[in-house]
GUVEX-249360 format. One record per residue: x, y, z negated of N, C-alpha, C in turn; residue number from 0. Coordinates in steps of 0.1 Angstrom, whole numbers. Example, Ala and Ser with C-alpha at 12.3 -4.5 7.8 and 13.67 -1.06 7.14 Angstrom:
# residues 2
    nxx    nyy    nzz   caxx   cayy   cazz    cxx    cyy    czz    n
    132    -57    -78    123    -45    -78    132    -33    -78    0
    128    -22    -71    137    -11    -71    129      0    -79    1
//
This chain:
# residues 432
    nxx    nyy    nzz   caxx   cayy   cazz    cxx    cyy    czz    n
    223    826   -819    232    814   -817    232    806   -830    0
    234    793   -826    234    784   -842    252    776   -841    1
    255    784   -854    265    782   -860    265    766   -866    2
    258    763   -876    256    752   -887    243    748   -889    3
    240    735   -891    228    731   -900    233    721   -906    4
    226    721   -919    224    710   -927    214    706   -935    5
    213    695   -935    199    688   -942    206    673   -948    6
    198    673   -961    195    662   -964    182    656   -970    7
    180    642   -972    164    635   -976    155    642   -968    8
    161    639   -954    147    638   -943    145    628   -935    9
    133    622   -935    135    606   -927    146    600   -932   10
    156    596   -919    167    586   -918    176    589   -925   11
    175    602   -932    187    611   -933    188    612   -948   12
    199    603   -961    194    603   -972    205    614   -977   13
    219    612   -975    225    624   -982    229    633   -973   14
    231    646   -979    234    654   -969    244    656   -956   15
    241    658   -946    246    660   -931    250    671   -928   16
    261    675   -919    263    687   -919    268    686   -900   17
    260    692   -893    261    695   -880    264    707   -877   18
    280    711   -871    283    724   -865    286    727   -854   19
    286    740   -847    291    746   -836    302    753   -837   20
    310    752   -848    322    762   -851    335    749   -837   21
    341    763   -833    353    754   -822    364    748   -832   22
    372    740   -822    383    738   -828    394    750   -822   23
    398    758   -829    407    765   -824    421    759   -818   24
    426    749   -825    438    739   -818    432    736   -806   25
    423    736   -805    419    728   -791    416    737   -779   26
    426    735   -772    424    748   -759    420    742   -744   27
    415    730   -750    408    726   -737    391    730   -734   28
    398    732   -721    376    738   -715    372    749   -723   29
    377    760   -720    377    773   -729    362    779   -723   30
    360    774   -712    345    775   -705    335    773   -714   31
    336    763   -723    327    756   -730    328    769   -744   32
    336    775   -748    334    781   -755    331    796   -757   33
    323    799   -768    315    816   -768    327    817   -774   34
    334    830   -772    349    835   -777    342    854   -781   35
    331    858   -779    323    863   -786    327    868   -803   36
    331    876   -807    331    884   -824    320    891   -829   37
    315    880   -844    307    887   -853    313    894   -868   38
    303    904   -867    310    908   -882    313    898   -890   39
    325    896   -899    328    883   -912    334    874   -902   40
    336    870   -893    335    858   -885    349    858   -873   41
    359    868   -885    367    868   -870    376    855   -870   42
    381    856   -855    388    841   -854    377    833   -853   43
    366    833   -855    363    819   -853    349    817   -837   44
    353    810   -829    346    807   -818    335    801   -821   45
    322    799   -812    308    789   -813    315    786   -800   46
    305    772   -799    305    761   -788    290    764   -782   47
    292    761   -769    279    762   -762    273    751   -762   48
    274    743   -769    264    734   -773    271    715   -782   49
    264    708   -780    270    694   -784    263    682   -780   50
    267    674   -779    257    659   -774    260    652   -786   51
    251    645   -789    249    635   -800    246    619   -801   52
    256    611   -800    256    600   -792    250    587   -806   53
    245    579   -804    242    570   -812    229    556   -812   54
    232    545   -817    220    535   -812    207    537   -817   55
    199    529   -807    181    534   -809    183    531   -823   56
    175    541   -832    174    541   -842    182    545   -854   57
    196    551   -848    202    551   -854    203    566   -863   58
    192    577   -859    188    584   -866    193    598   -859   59
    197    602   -848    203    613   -840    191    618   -839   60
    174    616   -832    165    620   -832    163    630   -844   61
    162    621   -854    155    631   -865    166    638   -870   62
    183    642   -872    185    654   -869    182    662   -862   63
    174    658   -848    168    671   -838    158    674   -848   64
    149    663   -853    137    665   -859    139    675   -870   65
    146    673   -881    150    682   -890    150    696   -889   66
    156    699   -874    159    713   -874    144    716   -864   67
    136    711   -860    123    715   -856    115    716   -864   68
    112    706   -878    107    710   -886    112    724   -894   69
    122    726   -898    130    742   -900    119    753   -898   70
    123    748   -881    117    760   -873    102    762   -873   71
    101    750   -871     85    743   -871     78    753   -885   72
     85    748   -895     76    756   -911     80    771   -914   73
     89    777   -905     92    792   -908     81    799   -897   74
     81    792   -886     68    804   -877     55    800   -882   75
     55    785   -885     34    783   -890     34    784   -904   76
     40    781   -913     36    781   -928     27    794   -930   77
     31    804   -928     19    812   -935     10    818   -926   78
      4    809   -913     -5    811   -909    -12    799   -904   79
     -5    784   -900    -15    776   -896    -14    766   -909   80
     -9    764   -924    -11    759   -936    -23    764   -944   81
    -31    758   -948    -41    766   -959    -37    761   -973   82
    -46    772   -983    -41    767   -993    -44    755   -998   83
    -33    748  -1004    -33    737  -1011    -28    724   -997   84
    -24    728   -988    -19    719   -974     -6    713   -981   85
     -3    702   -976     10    695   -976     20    703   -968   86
     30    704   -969     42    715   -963     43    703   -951   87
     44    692   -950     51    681   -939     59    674   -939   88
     69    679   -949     84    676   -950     81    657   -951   89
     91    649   -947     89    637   -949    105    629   -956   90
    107    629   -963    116    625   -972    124    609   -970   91
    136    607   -972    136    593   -968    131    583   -976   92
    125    572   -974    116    564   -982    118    555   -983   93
    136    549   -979    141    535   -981    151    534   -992   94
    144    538  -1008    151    531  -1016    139    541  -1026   95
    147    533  -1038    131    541  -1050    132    550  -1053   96
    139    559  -1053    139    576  -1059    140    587  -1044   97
    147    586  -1037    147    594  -1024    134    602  -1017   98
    123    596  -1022    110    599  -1014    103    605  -1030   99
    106    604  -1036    102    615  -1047    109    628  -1049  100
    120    627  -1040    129    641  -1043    126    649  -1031  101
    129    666  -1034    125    674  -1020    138    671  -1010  102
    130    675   -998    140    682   -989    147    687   -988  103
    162    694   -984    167    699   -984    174    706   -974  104
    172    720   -964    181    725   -950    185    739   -952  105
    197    741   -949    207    750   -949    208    753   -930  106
    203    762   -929    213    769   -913    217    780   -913  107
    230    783   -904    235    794   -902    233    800   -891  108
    231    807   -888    228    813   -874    230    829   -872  109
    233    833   -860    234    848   -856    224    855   -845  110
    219    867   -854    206    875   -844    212    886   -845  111
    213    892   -829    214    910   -832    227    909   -836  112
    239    901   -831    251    906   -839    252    900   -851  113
    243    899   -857    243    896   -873    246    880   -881  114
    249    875   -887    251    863   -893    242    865   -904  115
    234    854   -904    227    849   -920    226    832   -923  116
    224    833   -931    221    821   -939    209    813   -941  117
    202    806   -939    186    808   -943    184    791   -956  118
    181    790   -964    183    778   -973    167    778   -971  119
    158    762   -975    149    756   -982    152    744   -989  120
    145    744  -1001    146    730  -1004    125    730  -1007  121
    123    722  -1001    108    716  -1001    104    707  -1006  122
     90    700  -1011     85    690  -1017     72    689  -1006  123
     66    678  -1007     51    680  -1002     43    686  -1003  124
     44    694  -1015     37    705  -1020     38    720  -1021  125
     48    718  -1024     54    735  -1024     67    736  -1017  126
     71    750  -1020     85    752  -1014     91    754  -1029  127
    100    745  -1035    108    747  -1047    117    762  -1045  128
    123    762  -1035    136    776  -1033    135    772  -1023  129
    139    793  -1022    140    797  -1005    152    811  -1005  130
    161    809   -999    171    821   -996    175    828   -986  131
    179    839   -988    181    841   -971    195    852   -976  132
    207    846   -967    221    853   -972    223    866   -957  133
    226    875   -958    231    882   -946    244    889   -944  134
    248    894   -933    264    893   -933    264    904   -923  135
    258    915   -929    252    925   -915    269    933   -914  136
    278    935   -927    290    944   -919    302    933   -930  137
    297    919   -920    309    907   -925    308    906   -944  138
    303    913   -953    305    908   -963    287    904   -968  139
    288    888   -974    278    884   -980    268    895   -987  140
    252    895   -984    243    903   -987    231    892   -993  141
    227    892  -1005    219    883  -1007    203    889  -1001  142
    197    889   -996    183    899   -990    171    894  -1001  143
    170    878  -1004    161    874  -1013    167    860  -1015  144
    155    856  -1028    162    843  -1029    149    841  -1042  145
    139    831  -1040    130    828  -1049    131    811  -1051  146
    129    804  -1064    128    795  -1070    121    793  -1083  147
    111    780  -1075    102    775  -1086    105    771  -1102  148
     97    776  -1109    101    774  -1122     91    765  -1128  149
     93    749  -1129     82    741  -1128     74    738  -1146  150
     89    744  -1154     81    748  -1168     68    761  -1169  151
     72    768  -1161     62    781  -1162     49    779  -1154  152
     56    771  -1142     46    772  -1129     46    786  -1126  153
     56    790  -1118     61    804  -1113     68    803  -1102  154
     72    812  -1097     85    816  -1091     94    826  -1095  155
    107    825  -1099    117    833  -1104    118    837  -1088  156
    121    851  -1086    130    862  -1072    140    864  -1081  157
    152    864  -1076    162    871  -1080    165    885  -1074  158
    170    894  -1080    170    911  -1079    174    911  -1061  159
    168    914  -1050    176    916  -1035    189    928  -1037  160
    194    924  -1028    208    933  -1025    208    945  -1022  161
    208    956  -1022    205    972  -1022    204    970  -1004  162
    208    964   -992    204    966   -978    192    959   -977  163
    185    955   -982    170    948   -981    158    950   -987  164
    151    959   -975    137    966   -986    127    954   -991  165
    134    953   -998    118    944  -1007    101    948  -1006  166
     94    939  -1006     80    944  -1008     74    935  -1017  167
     70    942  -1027     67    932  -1041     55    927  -1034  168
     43    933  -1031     33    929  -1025     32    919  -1013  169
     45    916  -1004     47    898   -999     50    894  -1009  170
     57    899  -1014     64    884  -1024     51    883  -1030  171
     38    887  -1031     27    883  -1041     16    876  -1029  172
     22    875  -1018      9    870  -1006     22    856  -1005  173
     29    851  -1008     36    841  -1005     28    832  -1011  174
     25    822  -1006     18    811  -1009     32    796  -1016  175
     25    786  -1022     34    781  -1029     41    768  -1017  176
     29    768  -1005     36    762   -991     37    772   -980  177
     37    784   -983     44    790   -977     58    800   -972  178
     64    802   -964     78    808   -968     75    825   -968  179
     86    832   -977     84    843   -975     92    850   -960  180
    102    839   -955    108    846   -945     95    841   -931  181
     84    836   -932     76    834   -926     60    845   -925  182
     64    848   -943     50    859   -941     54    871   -940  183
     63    880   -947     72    889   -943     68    893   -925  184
     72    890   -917     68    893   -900     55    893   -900  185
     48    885   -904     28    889   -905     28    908   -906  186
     36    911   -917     31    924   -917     42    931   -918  187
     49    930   -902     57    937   -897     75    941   -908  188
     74    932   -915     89    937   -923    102    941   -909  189
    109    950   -913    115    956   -905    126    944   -900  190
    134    939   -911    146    929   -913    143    916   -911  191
    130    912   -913    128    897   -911    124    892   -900  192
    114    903   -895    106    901   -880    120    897   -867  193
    133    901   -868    138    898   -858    147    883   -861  194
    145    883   -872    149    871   -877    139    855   -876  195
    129    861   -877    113    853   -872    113    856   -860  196
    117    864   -851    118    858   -839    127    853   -832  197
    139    854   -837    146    842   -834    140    828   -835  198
    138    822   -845    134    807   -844    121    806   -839  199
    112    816   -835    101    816   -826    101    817   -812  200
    111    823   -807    116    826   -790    127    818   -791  201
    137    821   -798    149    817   -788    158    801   -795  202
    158    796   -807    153    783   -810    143    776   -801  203
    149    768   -797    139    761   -784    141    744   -784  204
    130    742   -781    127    723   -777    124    719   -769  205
    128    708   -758    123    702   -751    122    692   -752  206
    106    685   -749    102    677   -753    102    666   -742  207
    113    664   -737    113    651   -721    105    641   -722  208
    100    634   -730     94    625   -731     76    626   -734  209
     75    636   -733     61    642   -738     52    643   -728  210
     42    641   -721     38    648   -708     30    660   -712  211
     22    666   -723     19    678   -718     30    685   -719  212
     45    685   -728     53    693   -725     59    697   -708  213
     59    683   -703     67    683   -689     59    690   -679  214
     41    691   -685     33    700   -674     34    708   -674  215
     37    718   -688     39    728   -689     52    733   -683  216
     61    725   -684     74    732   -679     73    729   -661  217
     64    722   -655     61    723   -640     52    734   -637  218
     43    738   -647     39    753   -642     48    764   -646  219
     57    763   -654     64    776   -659     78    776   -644  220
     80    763   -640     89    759   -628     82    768   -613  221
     66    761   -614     60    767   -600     55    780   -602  222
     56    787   -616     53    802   -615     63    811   -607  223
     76    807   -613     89    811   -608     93    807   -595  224
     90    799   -588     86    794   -575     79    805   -566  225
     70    805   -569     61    822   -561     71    831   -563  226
     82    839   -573     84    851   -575     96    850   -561  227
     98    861   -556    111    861   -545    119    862   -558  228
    124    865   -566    139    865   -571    143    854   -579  229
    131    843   -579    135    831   -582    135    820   -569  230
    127    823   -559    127    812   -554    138    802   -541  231
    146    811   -542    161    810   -534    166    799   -545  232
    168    803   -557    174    799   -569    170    785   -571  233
    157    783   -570    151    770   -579    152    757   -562  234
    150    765   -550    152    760   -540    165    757   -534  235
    176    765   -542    190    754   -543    191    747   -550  236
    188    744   -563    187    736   -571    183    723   -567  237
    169    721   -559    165    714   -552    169    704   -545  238
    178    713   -534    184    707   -526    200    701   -529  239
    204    709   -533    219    706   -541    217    692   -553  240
    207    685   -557    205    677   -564    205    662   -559  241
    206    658   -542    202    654   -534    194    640   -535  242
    179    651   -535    167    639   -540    159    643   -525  243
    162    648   -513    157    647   -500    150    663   -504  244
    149    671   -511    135    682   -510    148    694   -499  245
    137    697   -487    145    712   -484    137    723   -485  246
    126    723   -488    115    734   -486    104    731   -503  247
    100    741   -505     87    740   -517     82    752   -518  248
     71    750   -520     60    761   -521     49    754   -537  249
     43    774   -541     35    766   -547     27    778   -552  250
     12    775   -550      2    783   -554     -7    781   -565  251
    -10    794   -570    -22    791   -580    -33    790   -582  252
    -43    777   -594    -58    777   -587    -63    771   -599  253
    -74    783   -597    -84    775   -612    -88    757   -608  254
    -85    753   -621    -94    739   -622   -105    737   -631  255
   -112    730   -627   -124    724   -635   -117    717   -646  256
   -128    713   -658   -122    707   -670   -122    690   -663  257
   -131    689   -653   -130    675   -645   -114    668   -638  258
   -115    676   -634   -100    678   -629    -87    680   -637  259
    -88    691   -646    -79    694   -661    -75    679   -664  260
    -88    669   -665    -85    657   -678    -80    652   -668  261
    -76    647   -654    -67    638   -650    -54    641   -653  262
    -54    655   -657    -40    657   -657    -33    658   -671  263
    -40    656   -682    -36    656   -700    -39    640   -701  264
    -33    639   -712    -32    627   -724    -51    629   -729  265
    -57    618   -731    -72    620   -737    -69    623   -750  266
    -62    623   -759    -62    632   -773    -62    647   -772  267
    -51    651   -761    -44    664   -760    -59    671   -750  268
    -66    663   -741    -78    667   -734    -88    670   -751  269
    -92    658   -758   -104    660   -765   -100    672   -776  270
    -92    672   -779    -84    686   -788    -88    702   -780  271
    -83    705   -768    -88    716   -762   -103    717   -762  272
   -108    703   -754   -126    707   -755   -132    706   -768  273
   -124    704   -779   -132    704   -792   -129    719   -795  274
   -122    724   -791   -114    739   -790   -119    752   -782  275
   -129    744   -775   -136    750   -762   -122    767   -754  276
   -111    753   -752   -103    759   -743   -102    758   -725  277
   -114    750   -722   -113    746   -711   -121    757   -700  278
   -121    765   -706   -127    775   -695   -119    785   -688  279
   -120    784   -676   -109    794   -671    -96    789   -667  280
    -92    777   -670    -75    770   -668    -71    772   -655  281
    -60    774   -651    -58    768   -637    -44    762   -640  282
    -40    761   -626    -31    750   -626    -20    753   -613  283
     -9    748   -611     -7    751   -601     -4    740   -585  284
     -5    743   -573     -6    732   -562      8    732   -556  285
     15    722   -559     28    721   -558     31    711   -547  286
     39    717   -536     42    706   -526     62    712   -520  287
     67    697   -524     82    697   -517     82    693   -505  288
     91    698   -496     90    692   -482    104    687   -486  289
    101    673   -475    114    667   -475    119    667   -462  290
    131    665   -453    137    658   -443    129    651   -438  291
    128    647   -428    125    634   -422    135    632   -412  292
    127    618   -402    137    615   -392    140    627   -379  293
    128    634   -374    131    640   -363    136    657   -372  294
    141    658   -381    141    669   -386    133    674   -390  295
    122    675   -389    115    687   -395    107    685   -405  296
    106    695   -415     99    690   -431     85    684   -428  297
     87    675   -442     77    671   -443     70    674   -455  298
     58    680   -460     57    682   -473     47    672   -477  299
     48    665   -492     45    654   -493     36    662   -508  300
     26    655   -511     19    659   -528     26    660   -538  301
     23    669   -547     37    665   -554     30    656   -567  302
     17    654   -569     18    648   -581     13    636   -578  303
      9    630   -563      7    615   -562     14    610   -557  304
     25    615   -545     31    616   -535     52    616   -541  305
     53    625   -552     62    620   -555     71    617   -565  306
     84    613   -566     90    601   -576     90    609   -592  307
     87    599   -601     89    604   -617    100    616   -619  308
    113    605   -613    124    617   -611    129    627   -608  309
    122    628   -593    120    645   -590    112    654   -596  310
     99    645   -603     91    659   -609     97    657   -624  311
    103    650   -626    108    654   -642    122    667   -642  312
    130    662   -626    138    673   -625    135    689   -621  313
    124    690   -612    115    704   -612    107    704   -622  314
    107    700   -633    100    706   -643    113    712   -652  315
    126    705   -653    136    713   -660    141    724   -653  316
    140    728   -636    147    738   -631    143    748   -640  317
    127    753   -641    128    767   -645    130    771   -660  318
    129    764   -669    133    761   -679    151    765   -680  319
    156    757   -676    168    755   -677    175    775   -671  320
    170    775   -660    173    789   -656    166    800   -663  321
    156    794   -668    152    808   -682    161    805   -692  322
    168    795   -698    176    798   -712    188    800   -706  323
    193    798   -692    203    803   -695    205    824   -694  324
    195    825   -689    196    840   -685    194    845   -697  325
    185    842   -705    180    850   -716    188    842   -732  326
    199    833   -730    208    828   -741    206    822   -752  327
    193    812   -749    185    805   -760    192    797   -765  328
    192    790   -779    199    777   -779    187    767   -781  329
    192    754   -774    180    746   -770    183    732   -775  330
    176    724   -779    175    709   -785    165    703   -776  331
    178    691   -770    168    683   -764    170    668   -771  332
    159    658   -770    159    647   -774    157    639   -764  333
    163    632   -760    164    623   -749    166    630   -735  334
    173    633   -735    179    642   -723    181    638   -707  335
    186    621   -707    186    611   -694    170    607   -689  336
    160    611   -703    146    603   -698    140    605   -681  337
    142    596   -672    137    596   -656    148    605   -651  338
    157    609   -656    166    615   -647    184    604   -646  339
    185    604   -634    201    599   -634    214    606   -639  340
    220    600   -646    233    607   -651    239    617   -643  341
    242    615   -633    248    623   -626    242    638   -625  342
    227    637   -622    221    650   -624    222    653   -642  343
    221    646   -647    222    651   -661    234    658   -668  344
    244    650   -661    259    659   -659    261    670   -656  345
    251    675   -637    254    685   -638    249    701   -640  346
    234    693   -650    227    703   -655    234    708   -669  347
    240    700   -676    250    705   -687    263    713   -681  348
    265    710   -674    279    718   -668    275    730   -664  349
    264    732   -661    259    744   -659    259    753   -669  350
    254    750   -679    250    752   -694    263    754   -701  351
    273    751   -696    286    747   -706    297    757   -696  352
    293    761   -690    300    773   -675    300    785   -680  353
    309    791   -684    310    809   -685    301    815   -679  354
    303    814   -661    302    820   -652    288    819   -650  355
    279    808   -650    267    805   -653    258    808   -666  356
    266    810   -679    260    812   -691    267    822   -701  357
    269    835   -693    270    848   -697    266    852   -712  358
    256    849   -712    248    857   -730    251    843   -740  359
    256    835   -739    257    823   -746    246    813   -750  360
    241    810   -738    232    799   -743    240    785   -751  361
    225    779   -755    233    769   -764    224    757   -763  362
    231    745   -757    222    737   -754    229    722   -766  363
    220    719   -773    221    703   -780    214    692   -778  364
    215    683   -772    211    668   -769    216    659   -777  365
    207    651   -775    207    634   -779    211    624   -767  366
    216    616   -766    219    607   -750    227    594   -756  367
    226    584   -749    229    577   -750    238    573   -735  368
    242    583   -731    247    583   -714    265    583   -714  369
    274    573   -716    285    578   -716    294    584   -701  370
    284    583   -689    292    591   -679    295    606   -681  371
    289    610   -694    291    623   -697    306    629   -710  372
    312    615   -713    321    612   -720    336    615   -711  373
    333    618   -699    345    619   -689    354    628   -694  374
    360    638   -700    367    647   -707    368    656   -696  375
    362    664   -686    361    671   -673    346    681   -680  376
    340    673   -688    328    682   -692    324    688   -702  377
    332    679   -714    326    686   -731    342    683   -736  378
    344    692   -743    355    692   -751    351    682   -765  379
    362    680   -773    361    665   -781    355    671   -792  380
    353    686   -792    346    692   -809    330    691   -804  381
    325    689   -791    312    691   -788    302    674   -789  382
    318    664   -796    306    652   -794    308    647   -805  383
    293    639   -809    292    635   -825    286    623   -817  384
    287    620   -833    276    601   -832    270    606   -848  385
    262    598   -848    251    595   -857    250    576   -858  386
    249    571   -869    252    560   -872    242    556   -883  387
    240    543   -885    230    540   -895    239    530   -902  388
    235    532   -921    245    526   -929    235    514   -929  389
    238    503   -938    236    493   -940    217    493   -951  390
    219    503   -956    207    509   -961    193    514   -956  391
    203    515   -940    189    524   -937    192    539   -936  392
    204    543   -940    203    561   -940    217    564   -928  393
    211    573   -922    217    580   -908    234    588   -918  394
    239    586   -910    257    593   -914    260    599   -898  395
    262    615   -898    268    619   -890    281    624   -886  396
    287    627   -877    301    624   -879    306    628   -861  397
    317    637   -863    323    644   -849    332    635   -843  398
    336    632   -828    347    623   -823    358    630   -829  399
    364    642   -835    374    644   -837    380    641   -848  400
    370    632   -863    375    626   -869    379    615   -865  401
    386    608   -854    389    596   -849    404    602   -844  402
    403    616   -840    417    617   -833    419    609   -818  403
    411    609   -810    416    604   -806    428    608   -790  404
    436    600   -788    447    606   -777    440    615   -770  405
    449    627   -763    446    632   -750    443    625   -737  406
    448    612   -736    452    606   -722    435    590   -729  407
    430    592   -740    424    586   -744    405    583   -731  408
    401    572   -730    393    573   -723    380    571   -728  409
    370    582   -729    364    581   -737    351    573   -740  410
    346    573   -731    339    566   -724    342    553   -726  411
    346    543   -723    354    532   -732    358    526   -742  412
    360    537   -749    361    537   -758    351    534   -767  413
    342    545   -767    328    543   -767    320    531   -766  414
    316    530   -753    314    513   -757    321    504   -760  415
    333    504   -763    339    492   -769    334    491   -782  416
    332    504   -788    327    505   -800    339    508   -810  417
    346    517   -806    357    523   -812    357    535   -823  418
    345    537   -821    339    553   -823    330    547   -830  419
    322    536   -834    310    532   -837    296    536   -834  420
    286    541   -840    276    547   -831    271    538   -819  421
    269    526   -817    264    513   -813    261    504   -814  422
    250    499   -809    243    487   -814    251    478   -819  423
    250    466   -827    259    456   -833    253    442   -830  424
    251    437   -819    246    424   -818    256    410   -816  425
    261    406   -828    273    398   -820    268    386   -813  426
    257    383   -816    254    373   -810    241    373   -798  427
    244    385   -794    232    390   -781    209    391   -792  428
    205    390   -780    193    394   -785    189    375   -786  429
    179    377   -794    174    361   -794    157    364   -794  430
    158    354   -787    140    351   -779    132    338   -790  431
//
């Protein structure tokens, strides 16, 4: 589960931001919405099952998702898809003169196994300057490691680990200077890190809506679950309860040719596999929704010439959506309304944000620019932020609860009136 993140000097983002999941305990509205769940160190205090992140194009809400996917992004590849001497990635903000010479900076908190830690980087394009990792295995602070560049020596200082954390001098001596150690550590099986590396490898998750090889992938991961009987009742209410006409779906599996493969990728994402000689063997799967018709009886129509953006963007999130909630992922999405109508986007978060529905605590975070989700029936007022762009150019984030605003307050309205900020500013409309 993710407690905290913070970053600063990344992209949009020039001083530090601090994004949380901690509840408001004053606030006893939609107790649904909240994991009431006890970690060691952590008592009294609740996580939220997620947050929406409201703000204008550009105004930099993306690249805090971005932030925390790069995170994630550089702790599972750094010490295996970086070679030596590779640029780390990090991208710094670049709108003013010193910011884009200075490292990066992210701090997250998070809990695996019961457990609370800490995980710090500060990066350059080059190397990783400092890397920490704090743990909180019976509530009191455990330092496990903690190494920093010493740019007089050209070294790295480790500071002594905490008597619960077996050290292995020999990673700390395979750590590369763009590599992390809480990255190479799980290469060779460390006992403490590997479940910690799979956290941000399994259950740290993205969706990528706007992507299409993402959305194919998640329509085969949708029609696998489709064949199984103990999903296909499940994904076939969903269906129908969404009311986009589908009552029936079926869906089987079948090798394709690489002829066939390329109609269905992007030509970069095609010429990458065949330069990869991954194209042998693929299949794919043949998906057909029946709908209603006039004399009643289904009709099943193609699914990928035959029917609307919106229904196949919304069966590509069923099975997704019913894998994190079962197995308690926390999930980042960026553009969350992309081809889908509010209404279903409402009540695929409600789901998400349901006790009764989200047992293990899944944790879902979006981007949207959708205020029918502002209704106060769905997210409590600690689960919504805006993201705003200063006059500079650098992203400032910021919770609706610094505004206070009434109980009887509408928020939505508010909202666009632009009360809350986090909105375009055109006073004098667009000009042609």
């Amino acid at each position: 589960m993710l407690i905290e993140f913070k970053v600063a000097n990344f992209r949009s983002i020039r001083e530090e931001q601090t994004f949380t999941l901690v509840a408001n305990n004053a606030d006893k509205s939609l107790q649904g919405c909240v994991i009431s769940q006890e970690f060691p160190g952590l008592t009294g205090i609740r996580l939220l099952r997620g947050a929406a992140i409201y703000g204008a194009n550009a105004s930099g809400k993306s690249n805090l998702l971005s932030a925390l996917a790069f995170l994630a992004g550089f702790i599972r590849h750094s010490a295996t898809k970086l070679q030596p001497g590779d640029t780390t990635g990090v991208e710094p903000f670049k709108l003013d003169s010193e910011s884009h010479k200075n490292p990066s900076r992210f701090e997250i908190t998070f809990v695996v196994e019961q457990v609370r830690y800490i995980f710090g980087l500060v990066v350059s394009s080059k190397r990783v300057l400092q890397e920490y990792l704090v743990a909180y295995p019976k509530g009191s602070p455990q330092r496990w490691y903690s190494r920093e560049y010493d740019e007089g020596k050209d070294e790295y200082k480790w500071a002594r680990p905490s008597m619960g954390f077996k050290h292995d001098k020999t990673l700390q001596e395979k750590t590369r200077e763009n590599s992390l150690f809480l990255s190479v550590g799980p290469q060779f099986n460390h006992p403490q890190l590997t479940p910690i590396f799979n956290w941000f490898k399994t259950s740290l998750r993205f969706m990528l809506l706007s992507q299409d090889p993402y959305v194919q992938l998640s329509e085969d991961f949708t029609a696998a679950m489709l064949m199984e009987p103990a999903y296909h009742d499940r994904i076939l209410n969903m269906l129908r309860s969404a009311d986009i006409g589908v009552v029936e779906g079926k869906a089987e599996e079948q090798e394709i040719s690489p002829e066939e493969f390329k109609k269905h990728l992007p030509p970069a994402l095609f010429a990458k596999m065949e330069k990869q000689d991954q194209l042998k063997g693929n299949k794919t799967f043949n998906i057909n929704l029946a709908h209603k018709s006039e004399n009643k009886e289904p009709v099943f129509l193609d699914y990928f010439n035959e029917e609307s953006v919106g229904t196949k963007k919304f069966f590509s999130l069923i099975g997704p959506w019913i894998d994190l909630l079962e197995n308690g992922y926390t999930v980042v999405i960026d553009e969350i309304e992309t081809s889908l109508h509010p209404i279903l986007v409402k009540e695929l978060i409600r789901l998400a944000y349901c006790s009764v529905n989200n047992p293990k605590g899944a944790q879902v975070i979006f981007a949207t620019h959708n205020p029918v989700l502002l209704d106060g029936e769905l997210m409590r007022r600690d689960q919504i932020w805006f993201a705003e762009k200063s006059p500079a150019g650098s992203t400032h984030l910021y919770p609706l609860t610094d505004y206070q605003p009434r109980k009887d307050e509408a928020l939505a309205r508010g909202y666009l009136a632009g009360r809350y900020g986090a909105i375009p500013y055109l006073p004098e409309g667009l000009k042609l």
